[in-house]
N, C-alpha and C positions, 0 to 999 in steps of 0.2 A: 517425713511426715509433713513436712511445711513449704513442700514444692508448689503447692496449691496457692502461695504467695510470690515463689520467684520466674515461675516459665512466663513466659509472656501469652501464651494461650489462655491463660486463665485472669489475665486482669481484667477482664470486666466482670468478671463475679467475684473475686478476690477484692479489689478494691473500687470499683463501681460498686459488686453487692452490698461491702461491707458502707457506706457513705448511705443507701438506702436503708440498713438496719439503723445503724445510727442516728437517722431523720425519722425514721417512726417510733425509735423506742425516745426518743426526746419530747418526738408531740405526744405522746405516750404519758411522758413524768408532769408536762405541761397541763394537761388534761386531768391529771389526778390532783393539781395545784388546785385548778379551778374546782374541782369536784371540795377537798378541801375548803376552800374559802364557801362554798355552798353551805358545807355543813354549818360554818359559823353563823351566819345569817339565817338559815334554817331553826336549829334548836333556840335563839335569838328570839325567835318570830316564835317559835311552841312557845315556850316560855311565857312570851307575851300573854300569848293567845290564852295563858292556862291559870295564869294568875290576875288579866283584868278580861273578864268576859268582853266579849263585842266586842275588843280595840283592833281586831286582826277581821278583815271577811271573809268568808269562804273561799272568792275567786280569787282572793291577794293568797290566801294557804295554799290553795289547789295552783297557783301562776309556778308557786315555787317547785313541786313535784313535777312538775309538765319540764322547767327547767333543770333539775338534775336527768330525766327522762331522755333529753335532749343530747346534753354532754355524757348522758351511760352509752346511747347509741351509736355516738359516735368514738367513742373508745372502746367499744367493742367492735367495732368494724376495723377500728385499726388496731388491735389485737388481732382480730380473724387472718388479716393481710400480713402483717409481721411475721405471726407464726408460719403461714404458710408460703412463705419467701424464705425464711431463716430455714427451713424445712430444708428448700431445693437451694440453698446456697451451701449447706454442710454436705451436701449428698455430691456436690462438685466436689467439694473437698478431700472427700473419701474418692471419687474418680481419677482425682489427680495422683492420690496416693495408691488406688489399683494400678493405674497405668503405668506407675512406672515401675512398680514389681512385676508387673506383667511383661514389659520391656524387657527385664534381666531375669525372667523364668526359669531357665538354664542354667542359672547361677544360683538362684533363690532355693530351687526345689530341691537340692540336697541338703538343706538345713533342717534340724530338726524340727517339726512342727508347722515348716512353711506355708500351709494349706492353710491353719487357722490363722496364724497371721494376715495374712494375705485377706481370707474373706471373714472371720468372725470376729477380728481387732482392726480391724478398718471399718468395720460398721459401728461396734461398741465405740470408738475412737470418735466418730463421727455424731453418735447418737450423744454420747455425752458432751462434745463439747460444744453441739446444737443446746444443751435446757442448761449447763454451767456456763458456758458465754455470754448467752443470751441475760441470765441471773446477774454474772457480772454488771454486763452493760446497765441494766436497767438497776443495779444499786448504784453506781457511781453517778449514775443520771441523778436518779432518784435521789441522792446524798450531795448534791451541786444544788438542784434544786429546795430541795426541804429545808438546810441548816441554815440562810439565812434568814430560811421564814420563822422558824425558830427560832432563833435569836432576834429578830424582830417582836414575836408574841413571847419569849421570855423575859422582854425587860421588864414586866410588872412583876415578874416571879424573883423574889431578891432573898427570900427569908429558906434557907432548907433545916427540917426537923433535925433536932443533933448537934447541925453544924452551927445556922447561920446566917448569916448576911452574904451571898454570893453575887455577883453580876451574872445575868444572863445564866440562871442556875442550872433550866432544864439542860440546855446546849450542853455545859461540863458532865451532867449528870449521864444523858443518854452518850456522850465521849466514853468516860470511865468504866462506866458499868460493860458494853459493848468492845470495849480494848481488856477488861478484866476477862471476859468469859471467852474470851476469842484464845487469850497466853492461856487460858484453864483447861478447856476443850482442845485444843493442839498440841499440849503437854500432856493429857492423860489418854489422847487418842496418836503417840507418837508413833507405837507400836503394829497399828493399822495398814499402813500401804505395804512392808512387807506381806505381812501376812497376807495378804490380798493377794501378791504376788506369787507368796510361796503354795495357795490353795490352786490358781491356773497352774503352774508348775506339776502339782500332785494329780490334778483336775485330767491334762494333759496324757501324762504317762498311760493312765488308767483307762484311760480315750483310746489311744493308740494302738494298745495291747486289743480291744477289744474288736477296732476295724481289722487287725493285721489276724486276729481267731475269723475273720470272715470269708478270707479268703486262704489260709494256711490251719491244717489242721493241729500243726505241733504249737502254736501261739494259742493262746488265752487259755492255758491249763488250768484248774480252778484253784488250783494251789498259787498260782500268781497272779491270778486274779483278787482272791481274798489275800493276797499281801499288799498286793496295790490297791483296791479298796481300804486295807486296811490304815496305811496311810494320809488316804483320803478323808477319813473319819477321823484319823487323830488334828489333823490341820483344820477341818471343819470346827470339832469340838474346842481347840485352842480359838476361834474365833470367836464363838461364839461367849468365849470366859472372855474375853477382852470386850466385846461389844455390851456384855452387862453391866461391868462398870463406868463404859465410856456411854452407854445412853440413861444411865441411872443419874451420872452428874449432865448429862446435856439437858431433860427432861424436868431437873431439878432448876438448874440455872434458869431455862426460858420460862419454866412458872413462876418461878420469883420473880422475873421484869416484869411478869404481867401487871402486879403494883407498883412497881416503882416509882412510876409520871404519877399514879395518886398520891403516893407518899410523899414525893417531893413536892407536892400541889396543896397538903393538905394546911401549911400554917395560912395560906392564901384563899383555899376555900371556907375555911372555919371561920374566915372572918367574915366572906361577904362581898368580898375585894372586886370580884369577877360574876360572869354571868354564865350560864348553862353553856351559850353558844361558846364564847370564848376557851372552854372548858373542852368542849368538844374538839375545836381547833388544833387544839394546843395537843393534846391529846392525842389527837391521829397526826399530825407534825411529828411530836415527840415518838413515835409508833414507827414512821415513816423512816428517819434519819436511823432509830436508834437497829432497824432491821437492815436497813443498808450497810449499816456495821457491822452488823453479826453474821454477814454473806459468808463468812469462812466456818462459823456455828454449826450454822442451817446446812451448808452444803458440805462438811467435812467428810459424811460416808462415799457421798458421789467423788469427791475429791480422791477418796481414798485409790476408789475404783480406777479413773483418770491415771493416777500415777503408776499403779499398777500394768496396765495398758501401753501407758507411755513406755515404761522400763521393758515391755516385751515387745515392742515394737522399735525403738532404742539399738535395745540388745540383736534383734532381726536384722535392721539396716546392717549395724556395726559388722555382723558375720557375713549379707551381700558384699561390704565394700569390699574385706576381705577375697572374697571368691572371685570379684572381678578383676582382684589388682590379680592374683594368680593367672587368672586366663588369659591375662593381658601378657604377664611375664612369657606363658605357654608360647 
């Protein structure tokens, strides 16, 4: 799976490509800093503007939209450009890892299932870990970048409801809350990458029987058919009883952070302390770090799938190496 790192034919998209994703998703988090500091000066300026008439002029309002305008454009262009390089850099990936199934074909195609392996788990394989990669990258960026701005605009924030007097309160708060719901959601979705694994498995079978009725008339009798269907529908249905509790508490957890930066905000707003802009800041800061945390939250189903893939492609290798150490013995 990870040839696409060690042959030498492939370093200049392996690590050439990878140093280009890395420089765009950076000026990427940098871009969204400044867009950020925007806002603060923005809502700063409404505010102004809405509480003493005339002290703001049209063209100082209108200079400020022209300026977010400016910086949207140009991180949407490098969006447009990321995506479509991080595109054709996973799809080497995947070529690296056709080619060398394709190399030991002889050895592969008598393993069970080696057709999907080969071309419907090296796409899946590739397709996922092109939008979970990429996620990673840009939360760790995103999470370098944001916590010290954070902690920068939470020193006036020192009082939280309940507790207290804290330093730097938001910063612990979006930590906690974000490490709490990550051990909650990985413990009550533990049972997930099996099952993932064991519905390809059942997926498979039932697949199988039905190409092998297309060409063989004693295959896919409907008596085996409807047992391996039936199968298929019990491992479905077992998913799906796991998936209701595990997005009943994810669904549960992410609308409850939605208040939490106000809640932690609010002995500080009730006073007076801060101003609309700063509010706003602090806010999409606090928004920013606290969802670069919850990367394993957000992406847990995709994760699920990954692993699943992984252990069938794993399990593929591990039977090629086998076959070839034989042939060799031969």
């Amino acid at each position: 799976m990870f040839k696409f790192f060690t042959q030498r034919k492939w370093y200049l998209w392996s690590i050439g490509g990878t140093l280009v994703i890395l420089l765009a998703t950076w000026y990427q988090v940098q871009l969204d800093v400044r867009i950020n500091e925007w806002f603060g000066e923005f809502y700063d300026t409404l505010q102004k503007a809405l509480t003493e008439p005339n002290s703001v002029t049209e063209k100082e309002f209108i200079s400020y939209l022209f300026t977010f305008a400016k910086i949207a454009a140009v991180y949407i262009l490098v969006v447009i450009f990321s995506d479509y390089f991080t595109s054709h850099w996973t799809f080497r990936w995947r070529t690296a890892m056709a080619e060398y199934y394709h190399d030991y074909w002889n050895d592969a195609s008598s393993i069970e299932g080696a057709s999907q392996r080969v071309q419907e788990d090296t796409l899946k394989f590739a397709r996922i870990m092109e939008g979970l990669g990429a996620e990673l990258l840009r939360s760790l960026m995103t999470l370098i970048a944001f916590t010290p701005i954070l902690w920068g605009l939470s020193k006036s924030i020192t009082v939280l409801p309940w507790i207290g007097e804290v330093d730097h309160a938001l910063v612990w708060v979006a930590i906690l809350s974000a490490l709490g719901g990550t051990l909650l959601l990985a413990s009550v979705g533990i049972k997930l990458p099996g099952i993932e694994y064991d519905i390809q498995k059942e997926e498979a079978a039932y697949r199988k029987e039905l190409v092998l009725g297309e060409d063989f008339k004693e295959s896919a009798k409907p008596e085996k058919i409807t047992d391996l269907y039936g199968g298929v529908r019990k491992i479905h249905y077992r998913m799906y009883f796991h998936y209701l509790y595990f997005n009943a508490v994810k669904w549960s957890y992410l609308q409850g952070m939605v208040i939490v930066p106000y809640l932690a905000l609010a002995p500080t707003i009730v006073t007076g302390a801060i101003t609309l802009g700063f509010v706003q800041q602090i806010i999409r800061a606090f928004g920013r770090v606290e969802t670069s945390l919850q990367y394993l939250v957000r992406s847990w189903p995709i994760i699920v799938e990954l692993i699943s893939v992984w252990k069938r492609l794993r399990e593929f290798e591990t039977k090629l190496e086998i076959n070839r150490s034989l042939e060799t013995v031969k």
